[in-house]
C-alpha positions as CSV (number, residue, x, y, z in Angstrom):
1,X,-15.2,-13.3,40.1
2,X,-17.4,-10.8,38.1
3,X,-20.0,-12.2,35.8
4,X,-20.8,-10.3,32.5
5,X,-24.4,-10.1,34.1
6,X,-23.1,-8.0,37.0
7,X,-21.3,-4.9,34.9
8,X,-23.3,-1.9,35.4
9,X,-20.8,0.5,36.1
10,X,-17.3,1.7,35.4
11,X,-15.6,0.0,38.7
12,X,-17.3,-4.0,37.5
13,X,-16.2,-3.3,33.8
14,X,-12.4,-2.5,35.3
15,X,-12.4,-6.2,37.3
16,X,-13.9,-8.0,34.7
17,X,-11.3,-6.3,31.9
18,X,-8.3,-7.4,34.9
19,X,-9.8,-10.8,35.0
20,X,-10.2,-11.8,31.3
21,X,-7.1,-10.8,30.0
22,X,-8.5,-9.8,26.4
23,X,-6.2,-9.0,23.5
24,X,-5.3,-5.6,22.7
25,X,-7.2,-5.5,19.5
26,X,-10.7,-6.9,21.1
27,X,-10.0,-4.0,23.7
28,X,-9.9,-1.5,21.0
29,X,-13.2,-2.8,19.2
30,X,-14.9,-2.7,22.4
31,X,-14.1,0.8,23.7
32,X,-14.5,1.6,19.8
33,X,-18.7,0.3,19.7
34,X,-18.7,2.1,23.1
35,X,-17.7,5.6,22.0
36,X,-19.5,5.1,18.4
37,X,-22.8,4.4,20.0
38,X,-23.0,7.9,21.7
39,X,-21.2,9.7,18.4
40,X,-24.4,11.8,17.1
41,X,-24.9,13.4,20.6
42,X,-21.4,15.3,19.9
43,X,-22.1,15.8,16.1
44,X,-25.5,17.3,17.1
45,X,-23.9,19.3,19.3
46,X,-21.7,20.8,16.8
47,X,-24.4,21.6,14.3
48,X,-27.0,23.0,17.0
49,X,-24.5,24.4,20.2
50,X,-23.9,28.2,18.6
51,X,-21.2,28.2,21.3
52,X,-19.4,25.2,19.8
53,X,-20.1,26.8,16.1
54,X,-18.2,30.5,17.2
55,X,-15.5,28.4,18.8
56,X,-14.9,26.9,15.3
57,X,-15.0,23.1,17.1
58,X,-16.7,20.7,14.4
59,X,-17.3,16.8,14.5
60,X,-14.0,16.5,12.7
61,X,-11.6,15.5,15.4
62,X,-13.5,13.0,16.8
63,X,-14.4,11.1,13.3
64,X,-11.2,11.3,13.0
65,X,-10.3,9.6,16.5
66,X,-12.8,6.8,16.2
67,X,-11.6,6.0,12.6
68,X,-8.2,5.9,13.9
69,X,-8.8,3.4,16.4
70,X,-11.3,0.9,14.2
71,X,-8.3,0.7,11.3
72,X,-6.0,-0.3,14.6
73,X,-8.5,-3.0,15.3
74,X,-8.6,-4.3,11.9
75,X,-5.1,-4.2,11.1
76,X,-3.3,-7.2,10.5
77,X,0.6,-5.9,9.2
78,X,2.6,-5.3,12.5
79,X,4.3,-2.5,10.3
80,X,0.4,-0.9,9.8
81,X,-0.2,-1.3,13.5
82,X,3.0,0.6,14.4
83,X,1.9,3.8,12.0
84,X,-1.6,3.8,13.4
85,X,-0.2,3.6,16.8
86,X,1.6,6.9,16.3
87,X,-1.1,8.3,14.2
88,X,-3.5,7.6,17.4
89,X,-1.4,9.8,19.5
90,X,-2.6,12.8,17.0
91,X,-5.9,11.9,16.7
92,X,-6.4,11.3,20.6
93,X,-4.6,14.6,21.0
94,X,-7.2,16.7,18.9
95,X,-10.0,14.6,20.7
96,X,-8.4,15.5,23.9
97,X,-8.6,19.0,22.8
98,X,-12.2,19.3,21.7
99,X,-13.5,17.3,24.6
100,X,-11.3,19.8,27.1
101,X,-13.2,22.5,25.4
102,X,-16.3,21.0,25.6
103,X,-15.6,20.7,29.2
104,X,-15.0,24.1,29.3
105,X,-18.0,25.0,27.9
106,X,-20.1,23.0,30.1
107,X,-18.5,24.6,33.8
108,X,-19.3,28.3,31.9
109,X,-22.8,27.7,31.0
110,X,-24.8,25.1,33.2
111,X,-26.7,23.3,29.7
112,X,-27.1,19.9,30.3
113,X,-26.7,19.6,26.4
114,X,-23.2,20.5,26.6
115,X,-22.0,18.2,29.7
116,X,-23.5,15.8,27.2
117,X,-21.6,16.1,24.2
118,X,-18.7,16.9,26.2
119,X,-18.3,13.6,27.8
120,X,-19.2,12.1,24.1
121,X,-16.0,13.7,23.1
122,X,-14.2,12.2,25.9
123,X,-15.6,8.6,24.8
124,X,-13.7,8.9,21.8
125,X,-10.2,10.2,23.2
126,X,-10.8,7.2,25.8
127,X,-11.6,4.7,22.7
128,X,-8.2,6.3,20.5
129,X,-6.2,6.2,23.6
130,X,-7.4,2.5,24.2
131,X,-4.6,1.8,21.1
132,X,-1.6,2.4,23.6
133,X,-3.2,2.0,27.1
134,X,-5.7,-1.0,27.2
135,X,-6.7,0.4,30.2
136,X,-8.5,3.4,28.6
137,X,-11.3,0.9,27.1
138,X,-13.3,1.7,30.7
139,X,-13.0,5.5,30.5
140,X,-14.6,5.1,27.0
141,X,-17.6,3.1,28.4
142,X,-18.0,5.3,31.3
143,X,-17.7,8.4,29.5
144,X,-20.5,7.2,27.0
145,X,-22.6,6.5,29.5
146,X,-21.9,9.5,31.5
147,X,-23.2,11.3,28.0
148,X,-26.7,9.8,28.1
149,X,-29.6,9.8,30.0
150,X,-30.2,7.2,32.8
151,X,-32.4,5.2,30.5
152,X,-30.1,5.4,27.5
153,X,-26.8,4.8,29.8
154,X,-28.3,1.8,31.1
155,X,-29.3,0.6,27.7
156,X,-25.7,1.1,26.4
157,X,-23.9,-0.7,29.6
158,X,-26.8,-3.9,27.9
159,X,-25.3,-3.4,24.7
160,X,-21.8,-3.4,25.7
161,X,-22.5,-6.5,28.1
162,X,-24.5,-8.5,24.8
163,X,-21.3,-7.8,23.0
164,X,-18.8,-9.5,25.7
165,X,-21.3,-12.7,26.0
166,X,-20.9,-12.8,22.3
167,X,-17.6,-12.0,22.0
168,X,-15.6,-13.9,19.5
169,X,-12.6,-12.3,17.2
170,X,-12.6,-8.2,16.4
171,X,-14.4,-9.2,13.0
172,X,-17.2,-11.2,14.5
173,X,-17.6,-8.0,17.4
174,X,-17.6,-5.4,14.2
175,X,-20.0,-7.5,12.3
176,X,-22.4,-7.0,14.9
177,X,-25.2,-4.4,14.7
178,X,-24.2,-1.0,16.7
179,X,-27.8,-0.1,17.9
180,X,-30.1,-2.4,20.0
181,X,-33.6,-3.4,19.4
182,X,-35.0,-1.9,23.0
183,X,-37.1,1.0,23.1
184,X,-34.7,2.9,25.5
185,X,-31.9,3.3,22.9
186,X,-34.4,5.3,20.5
187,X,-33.2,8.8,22.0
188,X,-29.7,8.1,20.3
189,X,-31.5,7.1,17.2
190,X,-34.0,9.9,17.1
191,X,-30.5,12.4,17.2
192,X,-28.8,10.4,14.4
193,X,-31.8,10.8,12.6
194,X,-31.6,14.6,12.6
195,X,-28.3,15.0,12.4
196,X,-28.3,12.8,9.1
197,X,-31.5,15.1,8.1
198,X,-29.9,18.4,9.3
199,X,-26.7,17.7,6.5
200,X,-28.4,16.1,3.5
201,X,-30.8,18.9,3.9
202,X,-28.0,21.4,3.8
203,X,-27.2,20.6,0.2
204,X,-23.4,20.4,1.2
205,X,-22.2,16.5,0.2
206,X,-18.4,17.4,1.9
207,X,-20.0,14.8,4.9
208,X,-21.2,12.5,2.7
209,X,-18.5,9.9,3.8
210,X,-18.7,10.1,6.9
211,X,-22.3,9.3,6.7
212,X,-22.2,6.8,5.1
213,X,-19.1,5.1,7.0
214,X,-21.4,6.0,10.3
215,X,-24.3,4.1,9.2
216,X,-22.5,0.9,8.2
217,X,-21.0,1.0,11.4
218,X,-24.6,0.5,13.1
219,X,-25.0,-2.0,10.6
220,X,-22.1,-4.0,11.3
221,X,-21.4,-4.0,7.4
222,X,-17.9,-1.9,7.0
223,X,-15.8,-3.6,5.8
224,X,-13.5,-1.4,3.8
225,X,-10.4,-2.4,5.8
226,X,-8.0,-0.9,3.0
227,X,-9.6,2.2,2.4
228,X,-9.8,3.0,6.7
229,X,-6.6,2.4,7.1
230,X,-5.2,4.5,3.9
231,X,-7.6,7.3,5.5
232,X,-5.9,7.3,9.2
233,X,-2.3,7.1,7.9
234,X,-2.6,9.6,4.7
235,X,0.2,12.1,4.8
236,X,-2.0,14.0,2.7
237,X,-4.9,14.8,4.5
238,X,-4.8,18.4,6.5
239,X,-6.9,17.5,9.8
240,X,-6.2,21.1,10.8
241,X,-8.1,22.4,8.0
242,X,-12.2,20.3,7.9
243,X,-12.9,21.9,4.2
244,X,-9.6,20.7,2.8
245,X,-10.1,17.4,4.8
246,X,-13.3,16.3,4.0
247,X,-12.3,17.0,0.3
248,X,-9.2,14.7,0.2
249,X,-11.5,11.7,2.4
250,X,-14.1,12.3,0.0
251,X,-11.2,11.5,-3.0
252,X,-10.0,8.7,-1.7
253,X,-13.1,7.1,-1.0
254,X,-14.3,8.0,-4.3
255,X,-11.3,6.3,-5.7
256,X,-12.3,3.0,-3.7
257,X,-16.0,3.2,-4.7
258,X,-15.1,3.4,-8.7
259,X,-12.6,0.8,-8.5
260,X,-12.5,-1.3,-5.5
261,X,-11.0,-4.3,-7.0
262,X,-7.6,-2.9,-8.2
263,X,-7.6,-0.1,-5.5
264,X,-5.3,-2.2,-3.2
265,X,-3.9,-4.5,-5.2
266,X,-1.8,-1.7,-8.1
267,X,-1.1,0.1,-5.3
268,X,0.4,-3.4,-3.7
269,X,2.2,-3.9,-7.0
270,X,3.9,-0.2,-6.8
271,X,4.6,-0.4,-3.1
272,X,6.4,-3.7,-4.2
273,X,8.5,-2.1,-6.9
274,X,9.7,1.1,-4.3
275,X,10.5,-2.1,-1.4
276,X,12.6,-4.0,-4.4
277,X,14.5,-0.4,-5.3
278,X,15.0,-0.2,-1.7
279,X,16.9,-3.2,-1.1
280,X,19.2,-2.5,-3.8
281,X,20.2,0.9,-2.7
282,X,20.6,-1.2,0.5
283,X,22.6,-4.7,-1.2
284,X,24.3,-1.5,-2.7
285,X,25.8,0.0,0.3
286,X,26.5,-3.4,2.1
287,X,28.7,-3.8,-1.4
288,X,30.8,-1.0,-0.5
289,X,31.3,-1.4,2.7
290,X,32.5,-5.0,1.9
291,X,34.8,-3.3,-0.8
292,X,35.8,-1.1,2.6
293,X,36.6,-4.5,4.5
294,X,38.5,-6.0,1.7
295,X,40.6,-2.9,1.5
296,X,41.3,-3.2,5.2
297,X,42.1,-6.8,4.5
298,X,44.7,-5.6,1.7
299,X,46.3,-3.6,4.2
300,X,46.3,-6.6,6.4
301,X,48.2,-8.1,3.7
302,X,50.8,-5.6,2.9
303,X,51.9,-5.4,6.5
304,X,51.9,-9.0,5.9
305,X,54.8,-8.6,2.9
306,X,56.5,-6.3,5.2
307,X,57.0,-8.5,7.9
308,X,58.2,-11.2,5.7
309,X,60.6,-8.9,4.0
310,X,62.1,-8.8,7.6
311,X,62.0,-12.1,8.1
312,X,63.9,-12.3,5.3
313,X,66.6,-10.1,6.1
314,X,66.9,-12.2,9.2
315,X,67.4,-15.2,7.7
316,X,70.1,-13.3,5.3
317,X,71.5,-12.2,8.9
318,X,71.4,-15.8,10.0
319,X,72.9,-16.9,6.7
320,X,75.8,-15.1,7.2
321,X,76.2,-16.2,11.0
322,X,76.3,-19.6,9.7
323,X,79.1,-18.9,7.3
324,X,81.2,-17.2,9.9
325,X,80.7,-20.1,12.3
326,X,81.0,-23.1,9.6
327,X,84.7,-20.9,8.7
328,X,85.3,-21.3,12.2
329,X,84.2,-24.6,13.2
330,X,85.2,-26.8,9.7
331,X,86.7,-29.3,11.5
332,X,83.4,-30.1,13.1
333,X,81.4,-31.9,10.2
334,X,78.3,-33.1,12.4
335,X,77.8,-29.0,13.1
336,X,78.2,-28.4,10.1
337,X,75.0,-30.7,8.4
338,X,72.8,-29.9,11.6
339,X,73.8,-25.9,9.8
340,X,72.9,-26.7,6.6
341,X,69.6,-28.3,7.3
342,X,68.4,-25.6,8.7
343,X,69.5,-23.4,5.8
344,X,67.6,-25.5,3.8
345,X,64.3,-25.9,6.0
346,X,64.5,-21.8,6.4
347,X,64.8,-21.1,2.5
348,X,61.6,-24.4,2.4
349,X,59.8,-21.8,5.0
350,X,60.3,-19.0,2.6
351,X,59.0,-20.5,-0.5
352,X,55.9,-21.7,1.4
353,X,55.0,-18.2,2.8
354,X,55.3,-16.5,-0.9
355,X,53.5,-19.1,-2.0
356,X,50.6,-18.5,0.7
357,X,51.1,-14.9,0.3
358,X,50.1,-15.0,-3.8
359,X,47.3,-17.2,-3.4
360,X,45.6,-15.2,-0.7
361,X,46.1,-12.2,-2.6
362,X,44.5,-14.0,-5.9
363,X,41.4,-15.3,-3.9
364,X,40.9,-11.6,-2.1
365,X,40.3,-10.8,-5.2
366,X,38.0,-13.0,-6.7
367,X,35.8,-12.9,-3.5
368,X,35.7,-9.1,-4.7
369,X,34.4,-9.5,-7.8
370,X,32.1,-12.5,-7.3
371,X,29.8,-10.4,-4.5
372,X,30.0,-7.2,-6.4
373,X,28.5,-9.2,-9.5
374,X,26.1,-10.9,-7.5
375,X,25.0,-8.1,-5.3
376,X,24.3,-5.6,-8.6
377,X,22.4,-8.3,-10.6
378,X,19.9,-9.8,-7.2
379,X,18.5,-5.8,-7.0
380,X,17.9,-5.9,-10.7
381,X,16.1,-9.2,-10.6
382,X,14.0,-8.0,-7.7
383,X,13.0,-4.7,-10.2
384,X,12.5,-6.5,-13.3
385,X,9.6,-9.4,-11.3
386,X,7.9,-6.0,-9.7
387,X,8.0,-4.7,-13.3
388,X,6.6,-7.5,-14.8
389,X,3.9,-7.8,-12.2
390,X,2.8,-4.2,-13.0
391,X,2.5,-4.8,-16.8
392,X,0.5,-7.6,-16.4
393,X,-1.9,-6.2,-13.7
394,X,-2.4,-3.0,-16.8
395,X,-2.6,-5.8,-19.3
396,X,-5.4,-7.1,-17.7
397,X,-7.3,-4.1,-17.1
398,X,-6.7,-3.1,-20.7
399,X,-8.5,-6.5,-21.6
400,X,-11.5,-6.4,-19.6
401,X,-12.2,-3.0,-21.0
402,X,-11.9,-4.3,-24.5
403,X,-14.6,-6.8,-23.8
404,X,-16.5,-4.4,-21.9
405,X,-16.4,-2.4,-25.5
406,X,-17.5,-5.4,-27.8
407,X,-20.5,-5.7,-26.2
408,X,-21.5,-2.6,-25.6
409,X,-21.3,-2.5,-30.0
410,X,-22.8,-5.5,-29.4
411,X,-26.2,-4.9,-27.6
412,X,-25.4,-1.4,-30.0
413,X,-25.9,-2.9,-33.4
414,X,-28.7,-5.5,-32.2
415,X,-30.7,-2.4,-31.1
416,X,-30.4,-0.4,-34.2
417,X,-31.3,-3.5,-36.4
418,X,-34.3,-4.2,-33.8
419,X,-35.6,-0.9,-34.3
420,X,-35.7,-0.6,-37.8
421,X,-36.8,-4.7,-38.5
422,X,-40.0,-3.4,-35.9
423,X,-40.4,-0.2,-37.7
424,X,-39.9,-0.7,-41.4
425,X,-36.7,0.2,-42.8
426,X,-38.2,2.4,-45.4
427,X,-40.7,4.5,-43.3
428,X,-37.7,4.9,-40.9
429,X,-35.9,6.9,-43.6
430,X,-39.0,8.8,-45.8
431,X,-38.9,12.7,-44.5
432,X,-41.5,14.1,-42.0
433,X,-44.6,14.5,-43.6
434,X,-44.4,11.9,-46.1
435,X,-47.7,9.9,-47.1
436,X,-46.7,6.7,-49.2
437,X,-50.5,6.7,-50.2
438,X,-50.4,10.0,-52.2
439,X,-47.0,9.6,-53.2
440,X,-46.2,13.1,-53.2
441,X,-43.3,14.9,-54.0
442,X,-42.0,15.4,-50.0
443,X,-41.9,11.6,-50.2
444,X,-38.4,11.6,-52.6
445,X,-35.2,11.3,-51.2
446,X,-34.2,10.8,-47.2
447,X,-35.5,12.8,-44.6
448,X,-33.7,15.6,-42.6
449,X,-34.1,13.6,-39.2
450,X,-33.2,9.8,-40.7
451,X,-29.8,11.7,-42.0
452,X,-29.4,13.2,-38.4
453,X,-29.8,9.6,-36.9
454,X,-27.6,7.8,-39.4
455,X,-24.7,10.2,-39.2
456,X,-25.2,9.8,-35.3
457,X,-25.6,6.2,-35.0
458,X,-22.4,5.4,-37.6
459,X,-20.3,7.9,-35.9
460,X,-20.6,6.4,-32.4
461,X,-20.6,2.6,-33.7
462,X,-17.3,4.0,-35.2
463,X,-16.2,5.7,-32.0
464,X,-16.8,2.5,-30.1
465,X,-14.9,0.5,-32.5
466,X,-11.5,2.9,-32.6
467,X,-11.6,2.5,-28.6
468,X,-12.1,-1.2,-28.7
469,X,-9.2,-1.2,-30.7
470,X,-7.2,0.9,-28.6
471,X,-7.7,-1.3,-25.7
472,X,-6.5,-4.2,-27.7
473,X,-3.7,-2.3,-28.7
474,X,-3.2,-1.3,-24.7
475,X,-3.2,-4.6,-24.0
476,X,-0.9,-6.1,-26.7
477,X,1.7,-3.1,-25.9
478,X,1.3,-4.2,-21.6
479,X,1.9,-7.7,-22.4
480,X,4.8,-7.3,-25.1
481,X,6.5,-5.3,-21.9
482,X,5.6,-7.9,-19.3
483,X,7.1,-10.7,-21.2
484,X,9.9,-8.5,-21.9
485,X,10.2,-8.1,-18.2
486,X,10.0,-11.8,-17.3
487,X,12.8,-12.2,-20.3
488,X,15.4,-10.2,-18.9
489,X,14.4,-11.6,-15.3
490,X,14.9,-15.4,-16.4
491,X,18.0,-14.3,-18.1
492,X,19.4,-12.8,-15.7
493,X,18.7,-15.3,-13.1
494,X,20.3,-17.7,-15.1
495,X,23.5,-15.7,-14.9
496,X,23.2,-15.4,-11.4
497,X,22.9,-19.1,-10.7
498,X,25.9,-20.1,-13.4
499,X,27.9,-17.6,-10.8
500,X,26.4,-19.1,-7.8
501,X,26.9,-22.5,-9.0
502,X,30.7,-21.5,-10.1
503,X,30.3,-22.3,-13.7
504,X,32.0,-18.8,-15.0
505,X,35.4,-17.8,-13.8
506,X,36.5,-14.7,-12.0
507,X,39.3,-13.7,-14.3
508,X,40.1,-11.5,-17.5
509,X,36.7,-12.6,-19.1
510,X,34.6,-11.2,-16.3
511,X,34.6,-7.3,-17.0
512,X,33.5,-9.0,-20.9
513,X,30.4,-11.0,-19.2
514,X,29.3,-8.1,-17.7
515,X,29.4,-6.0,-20.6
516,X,27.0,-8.6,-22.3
517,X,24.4,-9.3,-20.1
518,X,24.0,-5.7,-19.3
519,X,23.4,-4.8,-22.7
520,X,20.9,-7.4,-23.0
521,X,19.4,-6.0,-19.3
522,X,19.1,-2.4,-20.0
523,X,18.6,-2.5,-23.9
524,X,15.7,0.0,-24.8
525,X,12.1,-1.0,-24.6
526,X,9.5,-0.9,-26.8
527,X,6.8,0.8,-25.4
528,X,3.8,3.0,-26.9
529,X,0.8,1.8,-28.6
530,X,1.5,-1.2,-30.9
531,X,1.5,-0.7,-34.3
532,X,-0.6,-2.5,-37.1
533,X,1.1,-3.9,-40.1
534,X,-0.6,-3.5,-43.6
535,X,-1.7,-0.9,-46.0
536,X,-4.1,1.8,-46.0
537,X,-7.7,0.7,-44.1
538,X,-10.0,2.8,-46.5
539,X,-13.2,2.4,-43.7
540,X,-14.7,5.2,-42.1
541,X,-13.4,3.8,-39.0
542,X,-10.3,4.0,-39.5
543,X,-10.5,7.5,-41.1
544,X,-12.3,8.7,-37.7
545,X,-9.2,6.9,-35.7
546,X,-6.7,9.0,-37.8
547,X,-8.4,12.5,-37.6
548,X,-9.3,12.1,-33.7
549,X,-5.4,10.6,-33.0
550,X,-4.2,13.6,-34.8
């Protein structure tokens, strides 16, 4: 058996891997940290290589490979795992490509600098391709060693045997610091370095993500699971086209940064909403395809009626035999009961299968009506919890602004009354060049400046009261619909379970029940701004709030 101790090359690595038996995930964090460690070779390359630069190859492609296969990693949803699976196939494609190029480049011109770089790229296909064959995890450790010197390679086959003693679960081998503390390993440093100083010095901030998402890598501190994974599977994003790229990444992770506390979970709400509209275009074509079955069964039924109508024509045929043989045989009595018991067992027969016949057809029809009821109302109460849970995730937001607002006024007004308690409320508000000693005439009225600063300091204490306001108001009008939502949703519930339960009949009165709780469903809703009640507000805040709403 291989020990951990004896991997220096890519043939131990492959027996160990065999032997082990890791999961798939820990396979794709590994060859990930492998490919990531030799990264700024390649995006040196594509800053410094003029040959790269003319054949318009960037560092792109393989940011975009590596990316791909850390979200895989992460992942938890088998549904996510299948989308990144696919979306690995395109980003080890366009890694494929660039590193064949690179390749190319390389056999042309004999620079060392460009075998280098080449086999970086190559690291990263191997590390994206690691997502659907495990085995690809040692082609990315070889080929990042294969893309530094022998000092450096033998450094990163250390740092890749340090992380399988420590191994642990994919978040315990992410956690981990990229780089190692050896002197050998400074050559990969020293390149990052420039390549970090090459772009900030460039005044051009379309990188600035992938900087940043580069350098908590070596710090074992990204974290942003959501935010990766929205990145790898965006429909959005043009790959083909970097400028138009990097602006969209940049977006999205600008989106996170502002917000990252309701970044996944509205969009977990909405998502929600579009599954719950989805099962009830779904409940709604299992409905008609039961209403298809039942129709099936009608005709089941009619054929039914027709044979019976035969079988009653045959018993009118067997009626008359009887007569014609009780006419001939009267003189034998004994034949003549036996006859008429079975005239009278045949006609029982009859009865029964009309009978049968009616109450099939009756209770065909209420098992119509009681799934197309309860099919319609379970996709509505799916909607109306989703829309509920919306309202109150806005409501919320609309709140903590508001607070956010009062004490902002807050720290506002104490400030203002600070100043002038620590200044002198009169000297604050004599013009400039006024000298209470001499008591001249520039000393009368209120200076130019103090009238300036009043105006300015009323008008935003006023501004900052109309949108605290407002955010009460948003919040009163979100939680007037969410309660309106959770209304409907109880009520209809209850409806569902009284038919469930069998408490309301299937009859006459059912097209009238409908009727009525949809009205009550589907009734307008109040939404908007809330209104106040009361008269005029004569304050000059509320005059501001009427000329700016205007």
């Amino acid at each position: 058996m291989v020990e951990i101790t004896d991997i220096i090359d890519r043939d131990s690595y492959r027996e160990w891997l065999e032997e082990a038996d890791l999961p798939r995930d820990v396979l794709v964090a590994l060859a990930f940290r492998s490919a990531a460690r030799v990264l700024p070779i390649w995006w040196a390359a594509t800053l410094t290589n003029a040959r790269l630069r003319d054949s318009g190859l960037t560092a792109l492609p393989i940011l975009r490979s590596l990316l791909t296969s850390l979200s895989f990693a992460v992942a938890e949803d088998t549904d996510v795992k299948s989308r990144l699976t696919d979306a690995a196939y395109g980003a080890s494609a366009a890694a494929s490509s660039i590193a064949s190029s690179a390749a190319s480049a390389s056999l042309s011109d004999s620079s060392h600098s460009d075998a280098d770089s080449g086999a970086a790229a190559f690291a990263a296909y191997a590390a994206s391709d690691t997502v659907s064959d495990t085995a690809s995890a040692v082609s990315a450790a070889s080929a990042a060693s294969a893309a530094a010197s022998a000092d450096t390679a033998a450094a990163l086959w250390s740092g890749l045997r340090q992380d399988l003693v420590e191994l642990g679960t994919v978040d315990q081998i992410l956690s981990r610091p990229l780089r190692m503390s050896n002197s050998p390993n400074d050559d990969l440093q020293s390149i990052w370095q420039s390549v970090n100083a090459t772009l900030e010095d460039s005044r051009d901030d379309s990188w600035r993500f992938w900087l940043d998402w580069y350098e908590r890598i070596l710090h074992g501190e990204e974290d942003r699971r959501t935010l990766l994974i929205d990145i790898a599977l965006s429909e959005d994003i043009d790959w083909s086209d970097t400028t138009a790229a990097l602006q969209q990444i940049n977006k999205l992770a600008d989106g996170y940064i502002s917000n990252p506390a309701e970044y996944g979970p509205v969009r977990s709400l909405i998502e929600d909403l579009q599954t719950a509209t989805e099962r009830a275009e779904n409940a709604s074509k299992d409905l008609q395809k039961t209403i298809v079955d039942i129709t099936s069964a009608e005709k089941s039924r009619r054929s039914v009626a027709r044979t019976l109508t035969q079988v009653k024509d045959a018993v009118g045929d067997a009626n008359q035999l009887i007569g014609e043989i009780t006419s001939a045989q009267a003189q034998q009595e004994p034949i003549t009961q036996n006859l008429q018991s079975v005239e009278a067992s045949l006609k029982e027969m009859e009865t029964a299968i009309a009978t049968t016949t009616e109450n099939q057809t009756s209770a065909m029809a209420a098992l119509a009506k009681a799934m197309e009821s309860e099919y319609a109302l379970n996709g509505n109460l799916r909607l109306w919890q989703a829309k509920r849970k919306l309202h109150n995730a806005a409501a919320t937001a609309a709140k903590r602004l508001f607070y956010v607002a009062l004490f902002v006024l807050g720290v506002a007004v104490v400030s203002v009354v600070t100043y002038l308690v620590l200044h002198g409320f009169p000297d604050t508000l004599r013009p400039i060049g006024c000298d209470p000693a001499t008591a001249s005439d520039a000393c009368r009225g209120i200076g130019a400046g103090a009238t300036v600063a009043l105006t300015a300091t009323l008008t935003l204490l006023t501004l900052g009261l109309w949108f605290a306001r407002l955010q009460m108001k948003e919040y009163l009008s979100q939680r007037h619909l969410a309660l309106d939502a959770q209304e409907r949703h109880a009520f209809l519930q209850a409806y569902v379970g009284l038919i469930a339960a069998g408490h309301l009949k299937i009859d006459k009165e059912a097209s009238r029940q409908v009727e009525i709780i949809f009205e009550a469903l589907f009734r307008p809703s109040q939404d908007g701004i809330v209104r106040e009640e009361g008269g005029i507000d004569p304050s000059i805040s509320s005059a501001l709030s009427r000329l700016v709403s205007r």
